[in-house]
N, C-alpha and C positions, 0 to 999 in steps of 0.2 A: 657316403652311404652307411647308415648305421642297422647291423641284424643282430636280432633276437633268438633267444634259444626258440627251437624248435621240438616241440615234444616228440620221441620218437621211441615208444617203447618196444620192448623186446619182443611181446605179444602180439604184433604186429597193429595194434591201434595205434595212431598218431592226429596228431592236434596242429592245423595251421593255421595261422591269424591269416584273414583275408579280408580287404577294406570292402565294404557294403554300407552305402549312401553316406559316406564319410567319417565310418565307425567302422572299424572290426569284430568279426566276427569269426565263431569256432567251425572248421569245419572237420569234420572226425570222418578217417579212412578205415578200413579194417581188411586185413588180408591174412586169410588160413594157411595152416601147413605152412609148409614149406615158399611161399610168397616170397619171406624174406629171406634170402639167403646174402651173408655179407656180402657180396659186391651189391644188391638191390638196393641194400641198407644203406651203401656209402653215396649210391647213385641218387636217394630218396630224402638223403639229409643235404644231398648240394642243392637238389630243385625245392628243397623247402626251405633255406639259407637264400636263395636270389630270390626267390618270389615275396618272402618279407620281406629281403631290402628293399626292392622296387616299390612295396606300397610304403615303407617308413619313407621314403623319399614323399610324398604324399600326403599320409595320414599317419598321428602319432596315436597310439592305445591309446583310450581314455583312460584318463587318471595318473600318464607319464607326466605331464606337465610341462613335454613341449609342444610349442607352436610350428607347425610346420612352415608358416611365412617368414618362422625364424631361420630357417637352411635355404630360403631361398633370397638372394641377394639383392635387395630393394635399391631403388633411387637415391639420391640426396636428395636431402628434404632442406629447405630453411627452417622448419618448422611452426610455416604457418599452414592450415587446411589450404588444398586447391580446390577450386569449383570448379571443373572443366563440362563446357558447355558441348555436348558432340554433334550440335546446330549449329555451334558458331564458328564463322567461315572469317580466315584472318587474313589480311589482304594488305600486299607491304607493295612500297612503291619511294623512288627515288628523290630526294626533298627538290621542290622546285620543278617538278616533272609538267609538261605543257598537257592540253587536253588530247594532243595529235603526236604521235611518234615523228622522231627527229629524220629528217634524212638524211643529215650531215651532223658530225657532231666532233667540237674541238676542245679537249683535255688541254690541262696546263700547260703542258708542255709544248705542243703544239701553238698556244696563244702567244707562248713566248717568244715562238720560231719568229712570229712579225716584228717584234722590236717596235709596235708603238706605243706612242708617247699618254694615249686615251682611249676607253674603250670606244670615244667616238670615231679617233683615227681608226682602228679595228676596225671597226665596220664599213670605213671607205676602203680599208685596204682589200675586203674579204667580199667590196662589190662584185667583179667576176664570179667568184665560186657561189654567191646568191642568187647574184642575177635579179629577175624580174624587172616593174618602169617603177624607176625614180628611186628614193630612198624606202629600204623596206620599215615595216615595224617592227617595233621594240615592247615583249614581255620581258617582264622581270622577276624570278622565279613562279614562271608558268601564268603573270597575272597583266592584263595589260594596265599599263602606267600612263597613258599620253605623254604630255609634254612634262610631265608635274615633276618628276622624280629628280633630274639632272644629272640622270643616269652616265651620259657619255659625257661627263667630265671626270669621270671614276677612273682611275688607274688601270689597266688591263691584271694587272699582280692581286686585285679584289674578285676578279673569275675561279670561279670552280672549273666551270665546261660553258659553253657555246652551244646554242644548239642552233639550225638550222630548219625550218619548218617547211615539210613540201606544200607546193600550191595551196592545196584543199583548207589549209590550217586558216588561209585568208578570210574564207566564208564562216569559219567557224569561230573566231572570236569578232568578226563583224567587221571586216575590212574589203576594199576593192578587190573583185576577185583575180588582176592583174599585178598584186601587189605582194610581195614576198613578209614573212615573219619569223622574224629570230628571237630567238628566247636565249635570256643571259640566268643563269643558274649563281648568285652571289655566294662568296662563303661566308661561312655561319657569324663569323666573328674576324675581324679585318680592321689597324688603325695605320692611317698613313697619313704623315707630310709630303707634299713635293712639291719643293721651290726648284722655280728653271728659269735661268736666261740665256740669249745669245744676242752677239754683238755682230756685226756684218761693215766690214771698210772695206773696202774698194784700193786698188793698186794707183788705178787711174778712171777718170771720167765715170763715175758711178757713184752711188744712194751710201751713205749709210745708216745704219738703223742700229737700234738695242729693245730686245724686249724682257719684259721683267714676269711673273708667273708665281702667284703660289696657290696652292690647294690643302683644304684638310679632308680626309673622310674616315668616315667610322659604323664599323656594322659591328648591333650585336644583337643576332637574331633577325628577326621580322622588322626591326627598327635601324631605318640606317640613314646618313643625313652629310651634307657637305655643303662646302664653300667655301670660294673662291677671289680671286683677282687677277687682274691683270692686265700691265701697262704696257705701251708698244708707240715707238716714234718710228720715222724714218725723213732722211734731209729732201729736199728738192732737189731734181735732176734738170739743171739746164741745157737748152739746145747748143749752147756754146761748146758745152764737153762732149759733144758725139757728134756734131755736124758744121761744118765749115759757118764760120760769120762771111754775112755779105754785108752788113752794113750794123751801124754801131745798136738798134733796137735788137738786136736777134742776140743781145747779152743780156735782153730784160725778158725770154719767153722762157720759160718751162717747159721741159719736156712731160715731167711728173712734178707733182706738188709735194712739198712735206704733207708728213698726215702726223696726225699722234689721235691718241686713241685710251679709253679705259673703259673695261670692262665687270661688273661688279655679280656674283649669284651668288645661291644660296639656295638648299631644299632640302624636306625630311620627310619622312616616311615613317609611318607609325600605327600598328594596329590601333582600331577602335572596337571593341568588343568582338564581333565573329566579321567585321571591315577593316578594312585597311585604309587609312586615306593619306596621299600626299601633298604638299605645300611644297610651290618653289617661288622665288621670287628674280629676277633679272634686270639690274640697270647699266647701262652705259652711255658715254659719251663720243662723240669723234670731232675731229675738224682737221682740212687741209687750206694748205696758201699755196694757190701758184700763180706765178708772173704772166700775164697776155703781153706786150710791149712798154711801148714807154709813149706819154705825149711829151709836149714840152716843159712838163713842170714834176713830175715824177713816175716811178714804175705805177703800172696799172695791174691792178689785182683780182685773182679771182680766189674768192673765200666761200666756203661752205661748212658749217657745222650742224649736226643733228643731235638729236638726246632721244632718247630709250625706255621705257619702263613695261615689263611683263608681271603678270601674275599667272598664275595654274594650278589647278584643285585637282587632284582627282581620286573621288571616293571608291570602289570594289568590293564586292560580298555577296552573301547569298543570302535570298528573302525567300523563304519555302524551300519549292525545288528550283527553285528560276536562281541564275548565275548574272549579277546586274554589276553596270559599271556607267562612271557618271562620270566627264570629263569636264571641264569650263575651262573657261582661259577669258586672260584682257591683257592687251595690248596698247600702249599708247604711244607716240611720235611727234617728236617736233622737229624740224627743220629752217635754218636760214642758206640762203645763199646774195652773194656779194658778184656781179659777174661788170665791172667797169670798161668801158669804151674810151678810143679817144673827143667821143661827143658825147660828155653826158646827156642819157636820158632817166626821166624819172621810173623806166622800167629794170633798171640795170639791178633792180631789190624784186626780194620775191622770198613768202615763208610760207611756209607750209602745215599745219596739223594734219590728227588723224587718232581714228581710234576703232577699236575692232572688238567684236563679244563673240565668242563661240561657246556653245553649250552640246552636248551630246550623250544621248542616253542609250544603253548598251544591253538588250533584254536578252538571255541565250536558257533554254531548259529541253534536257534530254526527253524524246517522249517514248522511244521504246529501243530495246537492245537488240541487233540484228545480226545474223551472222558472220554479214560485211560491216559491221559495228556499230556504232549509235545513231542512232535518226534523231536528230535535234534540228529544233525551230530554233531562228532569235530576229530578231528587231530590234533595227539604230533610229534613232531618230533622234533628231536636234534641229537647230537654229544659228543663223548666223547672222551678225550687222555689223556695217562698217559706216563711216563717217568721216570724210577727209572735205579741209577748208584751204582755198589755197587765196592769196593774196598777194598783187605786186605794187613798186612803186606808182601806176601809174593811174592808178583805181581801183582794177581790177578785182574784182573778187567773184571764187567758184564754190560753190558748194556742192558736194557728191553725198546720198545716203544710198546704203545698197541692203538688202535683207532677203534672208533664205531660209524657209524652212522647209527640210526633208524629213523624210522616213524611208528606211528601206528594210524591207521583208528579207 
């Protein structure tokens, strides 16, 4: 606080600055006789000493050449202008956040407590605590992905948080209303290898196998992509090593077949202007041998091998105010099987095709904000065909077409 002399003369006239409409101003007392006697004097220079301080706190004299914004302690500035808008309403929210509050929700730390090996094991482990029929759905930072993503071949250690979505969330990104939805929250930035195998021998009478495993994945940002391999045998279990022989063909049956197996993926994810769209791709093979008896000229076999290939698209974004999502998928199958008797027949062969289109279209727009929260419309509709050919040694031939188109409000 800085004060100014105050006029205060002997005569009893005196002169105090007083701020008026941001200026000072004189204002002149006068008191006869005997008014001022010293102690009045002394009492009349302390209240004209506070009352200038108070307004220099305020207002400086003109022509001092201070700024009064200069005694009062401002912000840090970067020193660029700010425009601050006192209409605009700023609105923060958690990256990855779903359209429907969690009602369950698992931190790191908590995801680690399970110890699996996939965010897909995760989600079989955390069947209970979800609940609902059948396998739930899967968003992936708040967006639904269908099949396209390859999501649960991601590591659980690539989670931020889990979330859990109560019932209601099902109608609202367009799913059966019986059917449960989790929303995976990824972190921002994430690279990982994992190679795994494990070997399995037996002490006595039992399989053994080896499986082989590796994976790459990598997030950074809104774009994130993997793939994968992975090989897997296992021996033949004969009925010899777990149940008595009664006669010398019961060392040519199988209980179980070898199998071996390879499995091949691959998918990315990647904004496309204000969409998102992902690409996966999926192939493998299998085949097992197992023994049926014996005739008289050698072991009699049963063989089956299949082959695999998938595709999945699936596009996300917003057109206006409308929330849209566009799934596809294709599927294709082949199969042989080998099943021989002691009488050959020309039936004992039999293969199989097949192939499958699914498309679905995903319409969702808020129409008004309600106390008990948003009232939203949306509409799925899509299409489905299948196609399977079957054929055996003996002529036979089937042919199956199936097709389905839905909508649902």
């Amino acid at each position: 606080m800085m004060v100014r002399d105050c006029l205060l003369p002997l005569d009893g006239n005196f002169v105090q600055q007083k701020p008026a409409h941001g200026r000072h101003v004189a204002e002149i007392g006068h008191c006869r006789g005997s008014c001022f006697t010293p102690a009045r004097r002394a009492v009349a220079a302390f209240l004209c000493a506070f009352s200038i301080g108070r307004a220099d706190a305020q207002t400086a004299l003109p022509g001092s050449g201070i700024n009064p914004a200069d005694e009062i302690e401002q912000p840090a500035s970067s020193g660029a202008p700010v425009d601050v808008d006192p209409r605009e309403i700023v609105v923060t929210a958690r990256r990855g956040e779903a359209l429907v509050e969690p009602e369950t929700e698992l931190d790191e730390e908590r995801i680690g407590a399970y110890g699996a090996y996939s965010i897909g094991e995760l989600i079989r482990d955390l069947a209970p605590l979800i609940g609902g029929a059948g396998k739930p759905a899967v968003l992936v930072n708040g967006k639904r992905v269908g099949d396209a993503a390859g999501i649960e071949g991601f590591p659980p250690e690539a989670l931020n948080r889990l979330a859990i979505l109560p019932p209601e969330a099902a109608a609202r990104y367009g799913y059966p209303a019986d059917r449960r939805v989790v929303n995976l929250v990824l972190k921002p930035h994430f690279v990982s290898w994992t190679v795994g195998s494990t070997l399995v021998a037996p002490t006595a009478g039992g399989r053994d196998g080896e499986t082989l495993s590796a994976n790459r994945v990598a997030i950074d940002g809104a774009t994130y992509w993997n793939a994968g391999v992975r090989l897997a045998r296992e021996s033949r279990l004969l009925r010899s090593e777990r149940l008595p022989i009664f006669d010398e063909e019961d060392r040519y049956k199988s209980l179980f077949p070898s199998t071996h197996s390879i499995d091949v993926s691959a998918g990315i994810t990647h904004p496309i202007g204000d969409f998102s769209g992902s690409l996966s791709l999926s192939a493998g093979a299998n085949g097992s041998r197992g023994l049926l008896g014996r005739d008289d000229r050698r072991a009699l076999q049963n063989r089956q091998d299949s082959r695999s290939l998938g595709l999945s698209m699936t596009l996300s974004g917003p057109i206006g105010d409308f929330r849209t999502s566009l799934v596809a998928s294709y599927a294709r199958n082949w199969s042989k099987n080998l099943f021989e008797g002691k009488v050959p027949l020309q039936g004992d062969r039999s293969r199989s095709d097949s192939e499958s289109w699914n498309v679905q279209l995903y319409v969702d727009k808020t129409i008004a904000t309600l106390p008990a929260g948003p009232l939203t419309a949306n509409i799925l509709t899509g299409g489905k065909r299948r196609t399977s050919l079957s054929r055996r040694g003996d002529g036979y031939e089937g042919r199956q077409q199936r097709g389905q188109l839905t909508t649902q409000p």
